[in-house]
Structures are given as structure tokens and as C-alpha cells.
N, C-alpha and C positions, 0 to 999 in steps of 0.2 A: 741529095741521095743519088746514086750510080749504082745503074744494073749491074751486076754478074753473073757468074755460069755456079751454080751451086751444085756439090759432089756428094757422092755417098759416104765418102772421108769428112765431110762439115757435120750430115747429119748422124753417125753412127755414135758420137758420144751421148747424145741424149737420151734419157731414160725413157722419151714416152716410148721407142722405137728398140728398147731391148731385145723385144720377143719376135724380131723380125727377120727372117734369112735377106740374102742381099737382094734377090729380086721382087720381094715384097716391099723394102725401102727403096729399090730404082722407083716403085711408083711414084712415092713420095717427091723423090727427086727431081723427078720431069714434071712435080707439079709447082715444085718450089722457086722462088727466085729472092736474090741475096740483095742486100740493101746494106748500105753502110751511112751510118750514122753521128755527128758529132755530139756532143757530152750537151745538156739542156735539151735536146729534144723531144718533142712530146709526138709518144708513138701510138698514144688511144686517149680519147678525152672522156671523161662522162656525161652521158647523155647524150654516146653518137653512138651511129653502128662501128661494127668493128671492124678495121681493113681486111682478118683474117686471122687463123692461127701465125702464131708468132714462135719465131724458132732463133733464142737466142744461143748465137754460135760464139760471139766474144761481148766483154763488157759486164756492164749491172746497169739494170733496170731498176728504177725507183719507182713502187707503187704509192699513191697519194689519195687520201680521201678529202672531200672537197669541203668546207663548212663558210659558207656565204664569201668571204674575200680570202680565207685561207686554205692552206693544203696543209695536210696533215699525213705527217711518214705514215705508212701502216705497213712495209715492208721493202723487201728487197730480192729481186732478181739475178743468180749470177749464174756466168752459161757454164757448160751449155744446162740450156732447160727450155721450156716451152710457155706460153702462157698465152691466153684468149681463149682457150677452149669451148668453155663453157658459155660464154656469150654466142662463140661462133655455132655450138650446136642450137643451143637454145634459140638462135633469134634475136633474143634480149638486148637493149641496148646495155653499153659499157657502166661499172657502177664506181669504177673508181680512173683514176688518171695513169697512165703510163709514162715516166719520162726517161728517159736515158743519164744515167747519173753521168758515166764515162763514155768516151765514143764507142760506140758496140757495132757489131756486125751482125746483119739476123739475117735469117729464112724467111720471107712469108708466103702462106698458100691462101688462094683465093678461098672464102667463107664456102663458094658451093663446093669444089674442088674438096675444102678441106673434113665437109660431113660426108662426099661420097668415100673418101679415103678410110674416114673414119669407122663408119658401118661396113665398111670392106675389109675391112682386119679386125676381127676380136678382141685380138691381144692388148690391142691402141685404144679399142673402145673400154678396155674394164678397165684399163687403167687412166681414163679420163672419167669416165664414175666413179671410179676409186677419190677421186680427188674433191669428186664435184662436193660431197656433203661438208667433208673438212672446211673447204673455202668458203663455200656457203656458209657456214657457222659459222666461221670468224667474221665475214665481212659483216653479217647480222649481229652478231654479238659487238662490234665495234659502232655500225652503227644504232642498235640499243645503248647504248652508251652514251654515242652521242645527243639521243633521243633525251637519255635522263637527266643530262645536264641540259640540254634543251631547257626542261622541266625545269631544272633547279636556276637557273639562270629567269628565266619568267618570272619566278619566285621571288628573286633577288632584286631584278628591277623593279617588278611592280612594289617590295618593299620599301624600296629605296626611293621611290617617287612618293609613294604616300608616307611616308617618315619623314621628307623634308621639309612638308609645308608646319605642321606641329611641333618641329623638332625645331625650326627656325623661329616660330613664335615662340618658345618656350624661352629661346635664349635673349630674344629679344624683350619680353617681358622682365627675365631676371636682371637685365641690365637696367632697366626701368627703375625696378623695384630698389636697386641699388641705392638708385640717385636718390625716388622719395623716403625712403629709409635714413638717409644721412639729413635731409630736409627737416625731418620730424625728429630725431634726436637732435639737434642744432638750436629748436624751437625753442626750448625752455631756457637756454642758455643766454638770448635774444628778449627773451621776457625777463629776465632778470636784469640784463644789462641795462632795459628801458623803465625798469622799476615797475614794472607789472607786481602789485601785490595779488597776496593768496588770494583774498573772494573774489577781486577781479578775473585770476586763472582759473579759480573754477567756475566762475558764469561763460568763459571762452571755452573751457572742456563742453562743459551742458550745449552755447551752439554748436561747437565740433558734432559734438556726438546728434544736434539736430538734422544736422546736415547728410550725417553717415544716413540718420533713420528714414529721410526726407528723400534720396537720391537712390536707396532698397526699395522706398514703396511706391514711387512715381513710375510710369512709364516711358519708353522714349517716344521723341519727336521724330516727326519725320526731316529729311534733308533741310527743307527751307525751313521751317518753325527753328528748327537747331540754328540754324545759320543767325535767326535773328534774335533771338535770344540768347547767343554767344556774341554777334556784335553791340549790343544794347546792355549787357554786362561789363563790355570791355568799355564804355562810354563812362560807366558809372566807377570802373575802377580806374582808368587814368585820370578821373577828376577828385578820388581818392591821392591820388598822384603814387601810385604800385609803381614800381621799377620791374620793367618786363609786363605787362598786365596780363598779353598776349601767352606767356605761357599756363596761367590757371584759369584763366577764362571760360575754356573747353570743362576743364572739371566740374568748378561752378556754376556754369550756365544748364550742366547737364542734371545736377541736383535740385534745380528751380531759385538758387540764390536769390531772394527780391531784396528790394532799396532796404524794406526795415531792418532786414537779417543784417545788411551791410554797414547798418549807421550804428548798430547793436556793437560789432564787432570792433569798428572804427573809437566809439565812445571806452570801453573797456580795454581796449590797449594801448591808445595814442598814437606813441611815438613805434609803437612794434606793432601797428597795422598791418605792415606789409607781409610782418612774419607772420604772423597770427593767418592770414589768409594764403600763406605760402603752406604753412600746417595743414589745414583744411584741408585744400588742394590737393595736397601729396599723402593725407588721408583716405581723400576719396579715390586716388588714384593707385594707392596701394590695393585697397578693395577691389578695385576692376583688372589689377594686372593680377591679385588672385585667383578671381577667378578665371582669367585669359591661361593661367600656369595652370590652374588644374583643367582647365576643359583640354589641353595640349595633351597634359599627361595621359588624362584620361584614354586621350585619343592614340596614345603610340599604346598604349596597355591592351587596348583594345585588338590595334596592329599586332602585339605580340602575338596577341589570345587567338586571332585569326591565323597566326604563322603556325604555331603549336597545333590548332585543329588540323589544319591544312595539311603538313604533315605527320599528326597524330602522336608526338612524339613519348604521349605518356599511355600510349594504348601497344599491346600488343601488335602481331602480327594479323591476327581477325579477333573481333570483338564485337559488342550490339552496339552498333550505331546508329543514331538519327541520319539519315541521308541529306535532309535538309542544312546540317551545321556545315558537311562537306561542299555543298551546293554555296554554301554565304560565303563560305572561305576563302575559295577558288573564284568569286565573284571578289571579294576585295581583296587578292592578289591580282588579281588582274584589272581593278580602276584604274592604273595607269593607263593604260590604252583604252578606257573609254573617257575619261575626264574632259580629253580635248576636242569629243564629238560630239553629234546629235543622234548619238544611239541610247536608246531607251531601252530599259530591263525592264521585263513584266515578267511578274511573279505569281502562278498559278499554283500553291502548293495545299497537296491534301494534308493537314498535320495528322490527320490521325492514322497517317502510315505507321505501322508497327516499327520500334528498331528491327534491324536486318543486321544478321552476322556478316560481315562483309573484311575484307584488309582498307581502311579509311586512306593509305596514303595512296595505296594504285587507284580506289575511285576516283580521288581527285586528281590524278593523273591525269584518267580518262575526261570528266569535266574538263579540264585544263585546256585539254587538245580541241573538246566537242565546243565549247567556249569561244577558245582563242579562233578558230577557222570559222566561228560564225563573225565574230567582230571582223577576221579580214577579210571575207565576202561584202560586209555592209558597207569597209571603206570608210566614210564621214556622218553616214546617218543610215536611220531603218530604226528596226524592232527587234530584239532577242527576246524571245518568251521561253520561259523554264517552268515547264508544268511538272508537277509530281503527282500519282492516282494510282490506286491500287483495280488489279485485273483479276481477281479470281485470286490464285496465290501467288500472283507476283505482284511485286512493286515497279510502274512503270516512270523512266523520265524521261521527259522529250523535251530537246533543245533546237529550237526552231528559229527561223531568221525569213524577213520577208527582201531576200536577198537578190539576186539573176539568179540564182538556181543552177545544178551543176546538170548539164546532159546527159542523155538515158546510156549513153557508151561510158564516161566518165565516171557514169550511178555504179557499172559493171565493175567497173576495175579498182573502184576508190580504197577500200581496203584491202588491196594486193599489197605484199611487201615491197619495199622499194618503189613502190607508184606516186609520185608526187604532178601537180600542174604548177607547183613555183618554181622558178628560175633555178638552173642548178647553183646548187649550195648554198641556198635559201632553206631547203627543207629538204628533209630524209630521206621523206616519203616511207616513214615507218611508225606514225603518228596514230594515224585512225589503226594501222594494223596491229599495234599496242596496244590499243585501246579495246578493240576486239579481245587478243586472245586475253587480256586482265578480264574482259567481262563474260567472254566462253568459258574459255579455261580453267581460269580463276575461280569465276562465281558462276559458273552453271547459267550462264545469263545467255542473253542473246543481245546483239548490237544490228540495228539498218537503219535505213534512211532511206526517204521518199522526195522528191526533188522536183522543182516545174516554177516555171520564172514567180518569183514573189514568195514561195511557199515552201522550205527546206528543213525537213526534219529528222535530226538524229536521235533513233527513240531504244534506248536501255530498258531492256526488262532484267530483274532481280528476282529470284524466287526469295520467299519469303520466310521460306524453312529452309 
């Protein structure tokens, strides 16, 4: 970057300076100074203060909104025109990135320089209010956006973690079931071959089916009893002389197989011992990968039925809701991030809260956020407690964490828009103030929080009617 001498001829095409005869813009002038710049350059970052108003004389500026490792276009600058204003009146730090798409040449005037100039002309001030609301609503409106994919991405993951453990057992059961399947059709083929006559087959059906009824009404053992009772079967089937013994042993041993059931089986098939107890086996084992496939199923059904609440997809836009379905929803989209901790959910719920007319997918919006920033307060461990209690005619939920607790200046500011304490482009910092205007706004409600190391409560109230 290199000083120069900047002229009333660099800044006369810009619009903010329309409404100004030439010795109202000399001010400007003798307060400006010129800057040149090559193409990549970053002229304002988010989450600094600002150098100043910015007065681009040639070039394009690329504004970029930040999201954790990436930047994302949100528009473009080309001269002449101005841009920082509104940080620089405001105070505020910067909410989005500045870079210099092409090399550009600008004006900048110092931040104090550039609010006395600005209150010193009218004409310059209306028309940086004129601005401010536009801008303001896009960059909100953008990041609302990014807010709801936020949202929806939460969603996604925590789906996507708790769908894999069920969804991988399902398919590992079915390849299971494949094998004892092809086992048990193969059987009679093997009885036949070894001259297995009919009464003989069916005193082996009658043990089969002893064994099914024997390993339904027994209980399990614990680790060591299993272990020896799967070694001590496996003793008694390789002196049978089984090829492999080691693969049905586990089935068997888990049914209570004893010596007599085994010399039963041995004496009515002979030569088709091995199969006859391969049968059994991939009997008993078809029964337990059933039911391993249905408790899987069960369990993504279940995933769905929580995804469907979660977002509500078959309720209107407001509707009588139970508050509590929304509260379980939003808890099992979000077990993925507590599965790998020592964080504990307590559950304090009044059931006999009335439904409440309410929009079911922005509550769990709000849960989502009140939720998600209590687990990243707690880190690897703590307590989340979610009480529900009805006050008079409102429905109240508090979501508490026995966490560090956020400070009495941090209490202040937490639900301002664009206020975040995570790293930038970690978070929006539009999260809690979402959450607010869904629960003001929206539903008439109220949202706060009370704070003090150990003890952090974000408490929702719902009117009732």
C-alpha cells in the first residue's frame, strides 16, 4: 500500500457526495487519503474494527460472509462507491470480509474524522441511513439463512450418526440370515443323503423345536458362566468329531445344549450328526438375527418418527402441540453429540401441561440452539436438566446446565443480533436472537437466562391460550 494526494476530481463521482457543492466535499478531501491496492487483498475482516470509511475510486470489492473455514460471496463492490459506513458510525465491529477482487484504488477517512464529517452534512447523513436498513436486512436475512441451515444440518448429522449404528446392524444381521438360511434349506437334502428315515426326521424336528423352546425361556449368562459353558460344549462336540465345532458352539451353549440332548441327536441321525446340529444352530441363530433386524428396524422407525416430529412435517403451520414430543425430538437429534460424553440429561417434565397452540418446527428451532450451547458449555461432562411447569397461564421450560456460566456483561448482550463468543465463523451469533424473536414474536412468549458459575438457565415461557 502507497500514500497519495487524493482530489476533489477522485471523490466527485460517488453518490454518497452528490448533494455537496465543492467546498463542502474540500472537507472530505483534506480528510481523505488514497491507498492502492493489489487484486486478493483483504481491506476489513470480520470481527475487527474498521480502518474507516472506505471510498472506492477504482476496482471491485468482494464482500464475503464467513461460515467456520469458508467465505461465502454475498456481493460486490464496484467504484466509484463507498462502503464501511455503518460500522464506522455505529462502533460496531465489521460483520462481513472485504477483499479486493481486482487491484483497486480507494479513499479512506479516519473512523472519528469520518462521523464528524458525516453529522456535518445532512445530505451525506440521509443518505447513509437511507442505506443502513437495506443492508441491515440483507446481511440478516443472509445470515438467517445461514442460521436455518445451521439448523438443518444439526439435523442431518445427528441423523446420520444415530442411523448408522441400526442401519449397520441391520445389514449385518441380513447377511447372517443369508448364510443360516441356505444352512437350513441344505438340511433335508443331507438327511436324505445319509438315509435319515421319516420317524427318525421327526424326533430331530421335536429336538429342533426343543431347543428353539429351551433358548426363548432360559435366561442369559453372564460373560464367564457363557464362556464355560461355550468351552465345555465345544469339548463335547469335537469328541462328536463336528467339522468346525467352533462355529455352533456359541448357538448351542447359549440354549443350554446338555450331553443327553446331544447323544439324542447323535443316535437319530448317525452319519448326518454334523448336519442335524448345523440345523439347530442356524435355527437358533436365525431367531436371534430376527430379532437383532427387528429391534434395528424398530430403531430407525423410531429415528424417523423423531425426524417427522422434529420437523412436524404433517402439522400445519400452528397447531395443539404437546411440548414435551418437541423437547424428545430435538433431544434425539441431537444424541450425537452427547453419546461420546459424560453429560447427563435430567428430565423434570409436568405432563399434565395442556397442549399449547404453538408453530412445532420453530420451537424446536429454539430447543435446538437452547440445547446445542448448553452441551458446548459442558464440553465432556455436567448435567442438562429440562424441566417443564406450568405458571399461572403460561407454560414454563427451563434449560439449565451446571456449566462456567456466562458473565453479568455477556448476560447483557447474549441475545443481540450478531453477538456470538465463538470464534468467527464458528457461529452467527444469530442463534439465541432467533430463538427470542420465534418465542416474542412468534408466540407471545418471553425468553431469559440467569447465569452464575455452576448454575445457567434459559427459561421459555408460552402462554397458554
Amino acid at each position: 500500500m502507497s500514500p497519495a494526494e487524493v482530489t476533489r476530481a477522485h471523490l466527485r463521482p460517488i453518490d454518497l457526495f452528490d448533494d455537496l457543492d465543492d467546498d463542502q466535499l474540500d472537507d472530505w478531501v483534506a480528510a481523505a487519503r488514497e491507498l492502492r491496492v493489489p487484486a486478493g487483498t483483504v481491506l476489513a475482516e470480520e470481527g475487527t474494527t474498521p480502518l474507516g470509511l472506505l471510498l472506492l475510486l477504482d476496482g471491485i470489492v468482494q464482500t464475503l460472509l464467513l461460515d467456520a473455514d469458508r467465505a461465502e460471496p454475498a456481493g460486490r463492490h464496484r467504484a466509484p462507491t463507498w462502503m464501511g459506513a455503518i460500522s464506522v458510525l455505529t462502533g460496531e465491529e465489521i460483520k462481513v470480509r472485504l477483499r479486493a477482487d481486482t487491484a483497486c484504488r480507494l479513499a479512506i477517512i479516519d473512523p472519528t474524522e469520518a462521523r464528524r464529517l458525516v453529522f456535518a452534512h445532512q445530505a451525506v447523513h440521509e443518505r447513509v441511513m437511507a442505506q443502513v436498513a437495506p443492508v441491515i436486512r440483507r446481511v440478516a436475512d443472509n445470515e438467517a439463512h445461514r442460521e436455518r441451515l445451521a439448523s438443518l444440518g444439526t439435523m442431518a448429522a445427528g441423523l446420520a450418526h444415530e442411523l448408522n449404528n441400526p442401519a449397520a446392524a441391520a445389514r449385518r444381521s441380513a447377511a447372517e440370515m443369508a448364510e443360516v438360511i441356505e444352512v437350513i434349506s441344505a438340511t433335508m437334502a443331507r438327511f436324505v443323503d445319509s438315509g435319515v428315515e421319516r420317524e427318525e426326521a421327526a424326533k430331530l424336528v421335536a429336538l429342533q423345536q426343543q431347543a428353539v423352546a429351551h433358548s426363548a425361556s432360559c435366561t442369559a449368562l453372564d460373560a464367564l458362566d457363557a464362556a464355560d459353558a461355550e468351552d465345555a460344549l465345544l469339548d463335547r462336540l469335537e469328541a462328536l468329531g463336528i467339522d468346525e465345532p467352533w462355529r455352533i458352539a456359541e448357538p448351542l451353549s447359549a440354549a443350554r445344549i446338555d450331553q443327553a440332548w446331544l447323544e439324542q441327536v447323535a443316535t437319530l441321525a448317525g452319519p448326518a450328526t454334523g448336519a442335524a446340529l448345523r440345523w439347530v444352530a442356524a435355527t437358533l441363530t436365525a431367531g436371534r438375527l430376527a430379532t437383532e433386524l427387528q429391534d434395528a428396524t424398530q430403531r430407525i422407525s423410531g429415528l424417523v418418527s423423531a425426524v417427522k416430529s422434529y420437523a412436524y412435517m404433517d402439522a400445519g403451520e400452528m397447531a395443539e402441540l404437546d411440548l414435551h414430543e418437541g423437547l424428545e425430538s430435538t433431544l434425539v437429534i441431537l444424541g450425537h453429540k452427547l453419546k461420546h460424553t459424560a453429560i447427563e440429561v435430567v428430565r423434570d417434565y409436568d405432563r399434565s401441561l395442556p397442549r399449547v397452540t404453538v408453530s412445532g418446527a420453530e420451537l424446536n428451532q429454539v430447543w435446538t440452539n437452547l440445547l446445542d450451547n448448553a452441551i458446548d458449555a459442558l464440553g465432556e461432562r455436567g448435567t442438562i436438566t429440562v424441566t417443564t411447569r406450568r405458571d399461572g397461564d403460561c407454560a414454563e421450560i427451563a434449560i439449565g446446565d451446571d456449566g462456567p456460566g456466562i458473565s453479568e456483561e455477556l448476560t447483557r448482550r447474549i441475545f443481540d443480533p450478531f453477538f456470538t463468543t465463538k470464534e468467527i465463523g464458528s457461529g452467527t451469533g444469530l442463534g439465541l436472537a432467533t430463538a427470542r424473536r420465534i418465542v416474542v414474536d412468534r408466540h407471545n412468549g418471553s425468553l431469559s437466562v440467569q447465569s452464575a458459575p455452576g448454575a445457567t438457565t434459559f427459561l421459555v415461557r408460552l402462554p397458554l391460550r
